[in-house]
C-alpha positions as CSV (number, residue, x, y, z in Angstrom):
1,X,0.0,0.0,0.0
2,X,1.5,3.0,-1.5
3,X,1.4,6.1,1.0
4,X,3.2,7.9,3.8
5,X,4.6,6.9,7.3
6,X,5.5,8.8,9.8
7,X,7.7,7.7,12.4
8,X,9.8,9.1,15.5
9,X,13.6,8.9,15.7
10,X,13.8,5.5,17.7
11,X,11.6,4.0,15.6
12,X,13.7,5.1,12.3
13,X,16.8,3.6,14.4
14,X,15.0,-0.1,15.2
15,X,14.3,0.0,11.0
16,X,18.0,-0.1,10.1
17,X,18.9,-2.5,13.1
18,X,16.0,-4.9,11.8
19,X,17.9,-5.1,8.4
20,X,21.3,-6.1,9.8
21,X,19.4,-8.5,11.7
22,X,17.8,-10.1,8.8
23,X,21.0,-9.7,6.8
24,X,22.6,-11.6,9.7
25,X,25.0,-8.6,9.8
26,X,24.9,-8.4,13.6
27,X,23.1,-11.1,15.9
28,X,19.7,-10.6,18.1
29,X,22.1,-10.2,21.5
30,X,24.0,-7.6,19.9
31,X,21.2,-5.8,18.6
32,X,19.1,-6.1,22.2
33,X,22.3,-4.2,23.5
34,X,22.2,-1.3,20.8
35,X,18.2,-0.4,21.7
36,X,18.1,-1.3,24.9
37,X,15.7,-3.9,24.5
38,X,15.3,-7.8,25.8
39,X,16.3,-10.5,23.6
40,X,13.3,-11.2,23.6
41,X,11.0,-7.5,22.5
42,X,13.8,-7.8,19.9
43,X,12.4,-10.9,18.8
44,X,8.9,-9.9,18.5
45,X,10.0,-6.4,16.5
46,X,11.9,-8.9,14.1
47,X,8.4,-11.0,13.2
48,X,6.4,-7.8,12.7
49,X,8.7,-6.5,10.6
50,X,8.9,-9.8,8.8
51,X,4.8,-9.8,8.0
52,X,3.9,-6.1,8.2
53,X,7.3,-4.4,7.0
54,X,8.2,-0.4,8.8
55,X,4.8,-0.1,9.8
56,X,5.2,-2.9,12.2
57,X,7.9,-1.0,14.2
58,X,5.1,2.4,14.6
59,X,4.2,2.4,17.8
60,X,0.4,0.4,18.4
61,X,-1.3,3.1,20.5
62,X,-0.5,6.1,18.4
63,X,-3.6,7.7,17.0
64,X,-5.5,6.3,19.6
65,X,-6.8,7.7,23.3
66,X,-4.5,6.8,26.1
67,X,-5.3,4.0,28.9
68,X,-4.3,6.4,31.6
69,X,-6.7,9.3,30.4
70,X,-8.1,11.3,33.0
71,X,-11.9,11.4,33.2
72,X,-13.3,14.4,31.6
73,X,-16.0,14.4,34.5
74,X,-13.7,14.6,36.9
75,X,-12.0,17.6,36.0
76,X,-15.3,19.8,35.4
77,X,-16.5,18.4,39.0
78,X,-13.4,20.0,40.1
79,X,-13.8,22.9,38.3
80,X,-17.7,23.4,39.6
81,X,-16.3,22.9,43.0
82,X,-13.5,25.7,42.4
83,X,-16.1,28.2,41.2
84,X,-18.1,27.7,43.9
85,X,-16.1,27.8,47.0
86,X,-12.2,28.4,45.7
87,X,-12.6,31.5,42.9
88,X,-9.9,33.7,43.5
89,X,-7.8,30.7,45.1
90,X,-4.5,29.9,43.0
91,X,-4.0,26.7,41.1
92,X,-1.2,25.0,44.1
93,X,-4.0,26.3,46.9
94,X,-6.9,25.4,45.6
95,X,-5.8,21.9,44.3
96,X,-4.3,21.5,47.9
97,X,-8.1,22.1,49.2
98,X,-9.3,19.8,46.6
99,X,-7.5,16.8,47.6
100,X,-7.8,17.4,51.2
101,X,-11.3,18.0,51.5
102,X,-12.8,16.4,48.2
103,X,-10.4,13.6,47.2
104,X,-9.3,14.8,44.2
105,X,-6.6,12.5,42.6
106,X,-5.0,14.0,39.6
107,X,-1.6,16.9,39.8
108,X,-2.0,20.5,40.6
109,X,-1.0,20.9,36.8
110,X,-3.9,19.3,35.4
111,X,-6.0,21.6,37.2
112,X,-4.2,24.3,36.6
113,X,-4.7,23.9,32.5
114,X,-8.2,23.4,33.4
115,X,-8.8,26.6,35.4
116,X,-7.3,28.7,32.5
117,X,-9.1,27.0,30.0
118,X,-12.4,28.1,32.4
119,X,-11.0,31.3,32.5
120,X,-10.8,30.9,36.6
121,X,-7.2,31.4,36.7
122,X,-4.2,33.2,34.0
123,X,-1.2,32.9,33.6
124,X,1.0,34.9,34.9
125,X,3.8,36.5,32.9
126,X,7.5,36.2,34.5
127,X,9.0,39.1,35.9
128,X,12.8,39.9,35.5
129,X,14.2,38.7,38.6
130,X,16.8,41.3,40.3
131,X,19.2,38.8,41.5
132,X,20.2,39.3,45.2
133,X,23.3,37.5,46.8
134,X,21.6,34.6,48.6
135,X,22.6,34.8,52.9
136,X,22.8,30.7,54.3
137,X,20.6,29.8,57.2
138,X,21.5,30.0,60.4
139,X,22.5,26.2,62.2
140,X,20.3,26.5,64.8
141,X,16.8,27.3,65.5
142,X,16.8,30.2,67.5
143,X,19.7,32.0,66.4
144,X,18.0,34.4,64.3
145,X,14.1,35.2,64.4
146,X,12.6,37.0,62.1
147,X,10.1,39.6,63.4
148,X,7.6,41.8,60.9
149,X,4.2,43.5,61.1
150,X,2.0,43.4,57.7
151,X,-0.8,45.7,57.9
152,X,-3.5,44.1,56.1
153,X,-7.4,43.0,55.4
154,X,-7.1,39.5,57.0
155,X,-10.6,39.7,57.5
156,X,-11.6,40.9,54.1
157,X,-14.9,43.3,55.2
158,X,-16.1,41.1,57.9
159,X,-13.8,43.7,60.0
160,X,-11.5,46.9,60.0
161,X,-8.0,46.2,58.6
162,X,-5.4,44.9,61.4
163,X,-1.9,44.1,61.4
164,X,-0.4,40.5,61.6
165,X,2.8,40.4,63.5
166,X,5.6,37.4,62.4
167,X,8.0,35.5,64.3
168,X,9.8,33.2,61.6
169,X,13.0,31.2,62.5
170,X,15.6,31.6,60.2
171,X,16.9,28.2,60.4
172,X,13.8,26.5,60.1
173,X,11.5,28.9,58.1
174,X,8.9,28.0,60.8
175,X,6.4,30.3,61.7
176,X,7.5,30.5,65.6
177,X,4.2,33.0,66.5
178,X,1.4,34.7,64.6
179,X,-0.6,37.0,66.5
180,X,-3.4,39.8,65.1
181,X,-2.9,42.7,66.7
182,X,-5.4,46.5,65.7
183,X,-1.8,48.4,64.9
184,X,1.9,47.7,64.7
185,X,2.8,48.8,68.1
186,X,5.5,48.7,70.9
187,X,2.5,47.3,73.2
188,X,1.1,45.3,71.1
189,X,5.2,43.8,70.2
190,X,5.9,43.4,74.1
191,X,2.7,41.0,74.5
192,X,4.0,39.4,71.3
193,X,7.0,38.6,72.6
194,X,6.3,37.5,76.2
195,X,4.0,35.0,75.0
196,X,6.7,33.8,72.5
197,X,9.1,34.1,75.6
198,X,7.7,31.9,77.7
199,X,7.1,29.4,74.8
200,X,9.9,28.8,73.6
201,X,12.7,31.1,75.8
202,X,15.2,33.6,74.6
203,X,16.5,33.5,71.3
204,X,20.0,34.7,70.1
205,X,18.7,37.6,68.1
206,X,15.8,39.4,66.4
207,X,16.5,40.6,62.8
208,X,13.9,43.6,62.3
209,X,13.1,46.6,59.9
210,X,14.4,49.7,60.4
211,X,11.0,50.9,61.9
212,X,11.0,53.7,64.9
213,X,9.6,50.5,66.9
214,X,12.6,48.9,66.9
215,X,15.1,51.5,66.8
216,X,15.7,55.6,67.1
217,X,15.4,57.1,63.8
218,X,16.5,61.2,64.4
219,X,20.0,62.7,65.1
220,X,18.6,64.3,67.9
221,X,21.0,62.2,70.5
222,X,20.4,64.4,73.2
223,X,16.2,64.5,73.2
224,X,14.2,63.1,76.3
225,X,13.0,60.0,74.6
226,X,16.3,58.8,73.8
227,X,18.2,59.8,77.1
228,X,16.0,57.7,78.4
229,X,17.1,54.4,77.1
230,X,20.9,55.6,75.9
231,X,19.7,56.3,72.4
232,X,17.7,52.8,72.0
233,X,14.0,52.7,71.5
234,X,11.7,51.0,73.9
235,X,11.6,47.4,72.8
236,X,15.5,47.8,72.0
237,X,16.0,48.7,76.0
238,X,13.9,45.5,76.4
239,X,15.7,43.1,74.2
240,X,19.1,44.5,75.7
241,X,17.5,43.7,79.0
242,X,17.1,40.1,78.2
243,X,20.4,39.4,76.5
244,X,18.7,39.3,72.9
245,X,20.6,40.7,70.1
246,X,18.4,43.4,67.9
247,X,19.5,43.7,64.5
248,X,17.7,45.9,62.2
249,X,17.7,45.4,58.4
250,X,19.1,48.0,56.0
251,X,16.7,46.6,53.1
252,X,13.7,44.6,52.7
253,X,15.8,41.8,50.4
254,X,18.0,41.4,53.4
255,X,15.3,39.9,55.9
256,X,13.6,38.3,52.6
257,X,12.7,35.2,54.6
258,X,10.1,37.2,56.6
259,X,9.0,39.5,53.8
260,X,8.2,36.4,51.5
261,X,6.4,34.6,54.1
262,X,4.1,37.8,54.3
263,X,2.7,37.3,51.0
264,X,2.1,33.7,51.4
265,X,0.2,34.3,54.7
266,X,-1.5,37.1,53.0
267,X,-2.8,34.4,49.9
268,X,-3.6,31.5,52.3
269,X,-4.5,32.8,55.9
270,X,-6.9,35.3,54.5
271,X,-8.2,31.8,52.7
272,X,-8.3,29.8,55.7
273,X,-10.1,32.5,57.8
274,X,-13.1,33.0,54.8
275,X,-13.6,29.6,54.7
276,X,-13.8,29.5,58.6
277,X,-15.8,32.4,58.9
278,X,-14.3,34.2,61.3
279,X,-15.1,37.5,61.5
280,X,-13.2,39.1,64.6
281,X,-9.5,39.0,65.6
282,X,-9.8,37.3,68.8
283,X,-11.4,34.3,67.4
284,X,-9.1,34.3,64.5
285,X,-6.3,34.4,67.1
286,X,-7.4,31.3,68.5
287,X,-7.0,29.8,65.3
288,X,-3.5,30.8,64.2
289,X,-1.8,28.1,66.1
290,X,-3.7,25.5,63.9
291,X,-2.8,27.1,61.1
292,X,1.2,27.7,62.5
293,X,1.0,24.2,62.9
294,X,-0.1,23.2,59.2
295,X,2.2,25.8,57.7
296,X,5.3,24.2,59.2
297,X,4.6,21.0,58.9
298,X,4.4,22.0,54.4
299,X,7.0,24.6,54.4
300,X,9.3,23.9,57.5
301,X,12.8,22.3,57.0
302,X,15.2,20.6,59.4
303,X,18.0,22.8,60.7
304,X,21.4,21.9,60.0
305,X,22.2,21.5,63.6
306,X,19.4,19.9,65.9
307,X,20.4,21.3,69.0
308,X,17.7,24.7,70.1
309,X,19.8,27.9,70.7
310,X,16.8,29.1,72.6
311,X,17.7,30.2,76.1
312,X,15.8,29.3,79.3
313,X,14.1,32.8,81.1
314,X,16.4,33.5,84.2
315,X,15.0,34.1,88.0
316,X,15.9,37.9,87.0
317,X,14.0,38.0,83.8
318,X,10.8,40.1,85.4
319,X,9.1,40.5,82.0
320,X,6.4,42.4,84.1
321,X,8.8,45.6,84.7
322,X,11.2,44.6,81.2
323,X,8.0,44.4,78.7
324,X,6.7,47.6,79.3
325,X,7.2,51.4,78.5
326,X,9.9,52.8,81.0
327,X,11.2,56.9,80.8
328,X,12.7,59.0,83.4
329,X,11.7,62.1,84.4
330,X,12.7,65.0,86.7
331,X,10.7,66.3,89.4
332,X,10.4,70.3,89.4
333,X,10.6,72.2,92.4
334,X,6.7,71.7,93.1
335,X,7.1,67.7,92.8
336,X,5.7,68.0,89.3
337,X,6.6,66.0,86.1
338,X,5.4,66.1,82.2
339,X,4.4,62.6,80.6
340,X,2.2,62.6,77.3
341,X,1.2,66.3,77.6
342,X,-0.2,65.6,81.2
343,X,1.1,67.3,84.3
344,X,1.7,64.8,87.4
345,X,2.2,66.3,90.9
346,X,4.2,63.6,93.1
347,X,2.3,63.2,96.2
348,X,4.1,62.7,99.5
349,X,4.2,63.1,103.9
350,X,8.0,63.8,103.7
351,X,8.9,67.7,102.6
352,X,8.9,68.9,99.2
353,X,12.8,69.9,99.2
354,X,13.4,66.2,99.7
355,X,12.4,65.1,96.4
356,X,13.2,68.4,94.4
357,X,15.1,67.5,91.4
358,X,14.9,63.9,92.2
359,X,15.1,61.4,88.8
360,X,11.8,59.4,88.8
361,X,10.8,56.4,86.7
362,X,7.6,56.7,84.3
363,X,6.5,53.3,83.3
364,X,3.3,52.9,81.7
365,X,1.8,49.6,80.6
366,X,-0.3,48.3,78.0
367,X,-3.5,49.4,79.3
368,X,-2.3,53.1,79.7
369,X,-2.1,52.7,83.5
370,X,0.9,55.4,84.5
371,X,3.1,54.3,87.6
372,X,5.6,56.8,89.5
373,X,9.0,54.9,91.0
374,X,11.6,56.7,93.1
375,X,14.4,54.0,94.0
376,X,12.3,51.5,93.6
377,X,9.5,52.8,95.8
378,X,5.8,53.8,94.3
379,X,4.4,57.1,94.2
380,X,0.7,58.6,94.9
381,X,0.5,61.4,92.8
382,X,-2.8,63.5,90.9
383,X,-3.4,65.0,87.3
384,X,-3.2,68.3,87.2
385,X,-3.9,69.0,83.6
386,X,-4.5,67.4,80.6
387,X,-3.7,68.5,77.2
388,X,-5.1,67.3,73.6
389,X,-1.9,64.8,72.4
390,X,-1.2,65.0,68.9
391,X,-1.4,61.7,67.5
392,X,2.0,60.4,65.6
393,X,1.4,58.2,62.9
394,X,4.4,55.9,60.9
395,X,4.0,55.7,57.3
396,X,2.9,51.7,57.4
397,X,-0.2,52.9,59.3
398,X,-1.0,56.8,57.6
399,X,-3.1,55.6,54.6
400,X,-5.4,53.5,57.4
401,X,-5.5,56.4,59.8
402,X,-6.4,58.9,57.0
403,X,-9.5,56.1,55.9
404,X,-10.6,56.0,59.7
405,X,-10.5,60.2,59.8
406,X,-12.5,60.3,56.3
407,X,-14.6,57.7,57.3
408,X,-15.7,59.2,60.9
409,X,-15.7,62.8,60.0
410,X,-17.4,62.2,56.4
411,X,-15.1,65.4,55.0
412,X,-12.0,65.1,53.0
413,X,-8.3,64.9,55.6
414,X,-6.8,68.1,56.0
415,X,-8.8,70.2,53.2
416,X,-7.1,68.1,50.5
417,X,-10.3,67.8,48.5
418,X,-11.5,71.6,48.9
419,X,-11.5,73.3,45.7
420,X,-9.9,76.3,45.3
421,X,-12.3,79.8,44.9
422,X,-12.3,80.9,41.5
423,X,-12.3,85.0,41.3
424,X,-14.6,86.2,38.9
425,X,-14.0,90.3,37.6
426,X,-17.3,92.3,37.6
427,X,-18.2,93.7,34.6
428,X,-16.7,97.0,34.7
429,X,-13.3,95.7,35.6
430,X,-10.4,96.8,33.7
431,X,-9.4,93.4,32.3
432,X,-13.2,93.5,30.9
433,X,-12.0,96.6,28.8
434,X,-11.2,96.7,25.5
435,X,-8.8,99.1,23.9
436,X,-7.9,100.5,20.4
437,X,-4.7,99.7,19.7
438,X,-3.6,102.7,17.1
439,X,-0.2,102.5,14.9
440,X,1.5,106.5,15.3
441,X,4.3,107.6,13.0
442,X,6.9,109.8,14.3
C-alpha cells in the first residue's frame, strides 16, 4: 500500500537495526544491547517487521486515546467545586483544598490547565528577577528570628484592617508565633514577645526593619525620649535587657525570609479565615496556632544542627517591669513631672525639698495605667492638667489612619479635597475693557 509513514527517531533507528538482523549482519544479542531492549521484545519487533514491513515497528497506541486518560468528569466536578467555594484561590492552593477536602486524585498541573481553560485562573507572565546574593541559614533554630508587622485585610470586610505580627525562624523557616494585633505597636510587640518568651525562651537575636519601633530614627541624641534608654528605642531597652541581640535590616531583600512569608500568609491565611468564617480577631487568634502548625509541617525544613539555641528565662528575667514602656523624668521644684502632655504632681508626707530635682521612673503599661517609681518605691500622685496629644502616625499605618478620619468625619483629611475659589471680575473691571490699539508715525 502506497502512502506515507511517519515515524519518530527510535523508531527510524530499530528499522535499520531490523535489516542487519535479517542480513545476519549483527546477531539478536547484539542488537538487544544497541536499543536497549530484551532478547526477547527484539524478537517480536523482528516478526512484525517480517509480515507487516516499517509499519510494524510504529508504535500500536499512536492515534489512539490513552489508557491512563483522566476522566473528563472529573476535572469539570473539580472545576464546579473551584467556582463555587475556591474562585480567586491559585491553582497550588486550591488543588491542595481539593485533595484534602474532596479527594481529588490528579496533579495540581492538570488543574491548573483546566482553570485557565475556564478562565478561573491566567497565567502569569515572568517578571525579570533582580538577582540578590543569597545569605545561608543559620545552624540553629533560635539563632536568628525574624520579626515583621504586615498591615492588612485578613478579615476581608467582615472587620476593619489589622496588622499581623511574624515571628519566623531563620533556620527552620517556621512560623514560631502569629498574632493579630489593631496596629503595629511597641505594646502590642511586648505582648507578642512575652507570650513567644515563655514558649519557647530567649533567642539569640531578632532581625527587624528599620521601623521607629525597633530602633531611634532622628540625630537628635540628646532629646528626652532617647536619654531615656541611651539612644535605643523601647523594645530595644527590652531586648538589651534580656540578652537578645536586635538587629535591624538595611533593606527589605536582606530579611527576605520574613517579607516572602508575608505574601504567602497574606494568599492562604486570609483563605483559611473566609472559609472558617471568622469575622473578629480574637477568634481568629485562636486559630492561628492551627494554622502555625499546618504551615510548618508544608514549608518547615530541618536545621542543620538539631540542637535549640533558645535560652531558658532567668529568675531575673521580670518581664512584668522589662515588657513595658519605662522613661525617666525629673521632678520640678513643686514635685511635678510632664508625661504625654499631662502634668503629674508627686504626692508625698515627707517635705517637698526632699524630692526636688529627684530622677523618677515613668513606666506605663499596655492598658495606659501610668506608675511613679523613686528607688524603687511607688508614688501617689494627681493630674493636674490634661492637654489634647497629637497623635504620631508611621508611614505603614498613615493611609489606614487617614480612611478611619474620612470615614468618621465624612469630610476630605486636612482640606485636600476643597476646591480652590475661583475669582470672577465684575463687569466693569479693567481686564473686561477693551482698547484701540492705534499705529503713530513719528
Amino acid at each position: 500500500m502506497k502512502g506515507y509513514l511517519t515515524m519518530s527517531q527510535k523508531e527510524t533507528n530499530r528499522l535499520a537495526i531490523m535489516e542487519q538482523i535479517l542480513t545476519k549482519t549483527i546477531r539478536q544479542r547484539k542488537a538487544a544491547e544497541i536499543l536497549g531492549l530484551s532478547i526477547r521484545q527484539v524478537i517480536r519487533l523482528k516478526k512484525r517487521y517480517r509480515k507487516e514491513g516499517a509499519s510494524g515497528l510504529v508504535h500500536q497506541g499512536r492515534g489512539r486515546p490513552s489508557n491512563h486518560r483522566l476522566n473528563e468528569q472529573l476535572v469539570t466536578e473539580a472545576i464546579k467545586t473551584v467556582r463555587e467555594k475556591y474562585w480567586d484561590f491559585g491553582p497550588t492552593l486550591a488543588w491542595e483544598k481539593l485533595k484534602k477536602d474532596h479527594g481529588v486524585s490528579f496533579s495540581v498541573e492538570t488543574l491548573r490547565k483546566a482553570m485557565i481553560a475556564h478562565g478561573i485562573w491566567q497565567s502569569k507572565r515572568r517578571t525579570r528577577i533582580r538577582l540578590h546574593q543569597m545569605r545561608p541559614r543559620r545552624n540553629r533554630k533560635g539563632e536568628l528570628v525574624q520579626i515583621d508587622g504586615s498591615p492588612h485585610a485578613w478579615l476581608e470586610n467582615r472587620a476593619s484592617v489589622c496588622c499581623l505580627l511574624v515571628f519566623i525562624d531563620d533556620a527552620t523557616g517556621e512560623l514560631l508565633h502569629l498574632r493579630l494585633a489593631p496596629v503595629e505597636s511597641t505594646d502590642n510587640y511586648f505582648e507578642a514577645v512575652r507570650t513567644y518568651l515563655k514558649t519557647y525562651g530567649k533567642p539569640l537575636a531578632f532581625y527587624s526593619d528599620r521601623h521607629n519601633i525597633f530602633r531611634v530614627n532622628t540625630n537628635r541624641s540628646g532629646s528626652s525620649s532617647t536619654a531615656d534608654t541611651n539612644g535605643l528605642s523601647q523594645f530595644g531597652r527590652a531586648m538589651d535587657e534580656l540578652g537578645i541581640k536586635l538587629i535591624c535590616a538595611n533593606s527589605p531583600q536582606a530579611k527576605g525570609r520574613v517579607e516572602r512569608s508575608n505574601q504567602t500568609l497574606q494568599d492562604r491565611l486570609v483563605k483559611e479565615l473566609r472559609l472558617r468564617k471568622i469575622d473578629t480577631m480574637k477568634k481568629a487568634n485562636l486559630y492561628l496556632p492551627e494554622f502555625q502548625k499546618e504551615f510548618n509541617r508544608q514549608f518547615g525544613v530541618k536545621p542543620r544542627n538539631e540542637e535549640d539555641a533558645h535560652r531558658p528565662l532567668l529568675p531575673s528575667d521580670n518581664l512584668d517591669q522589662i515588657l513595658i514602656r519605662r522613661y525617666q523624668r525629673l521632678l520640678s521644684k513643686n514635685l511635678e513631672l510632664q508625661y504625654r502632655n499631662q502634668t503629674y504632681q508627686v504626692q508625698t508626707p515627707r517635705p517637698s525639698y526632699a524630692l526636688r530635682k529627684a530622677p523618677v521612673l515613668v513606666t506605663e503599661s499596655p492598658n495606659g495605667k501610668v506608675r511613679l517609681y523613686y528607688h524603687g518605691q511607688k508614688l501617689s500622685y494627681r493630674v493636674l492638667s490634661m492637654t489634647p496629644e497629637a497623635q504620631i502616625v508611621d508611614t505603614k499605618n498613615l493611609n489606614l489612619c487617614v480612611d478611619r478620619i474620612m470615614t468618621e468625619t465624612k469630610k476630605p483629611f486636612l482640606g485636600a479635597l476643597v476646591k480652590k475659589k475661583i475669582y470672577h471680575p465684575s463687569a466693569n473691571h479693567p481686564w473686561r475693557q477693551t482698547y484701540n490699539h492705534t499705529l503713530t508715525n513719528y
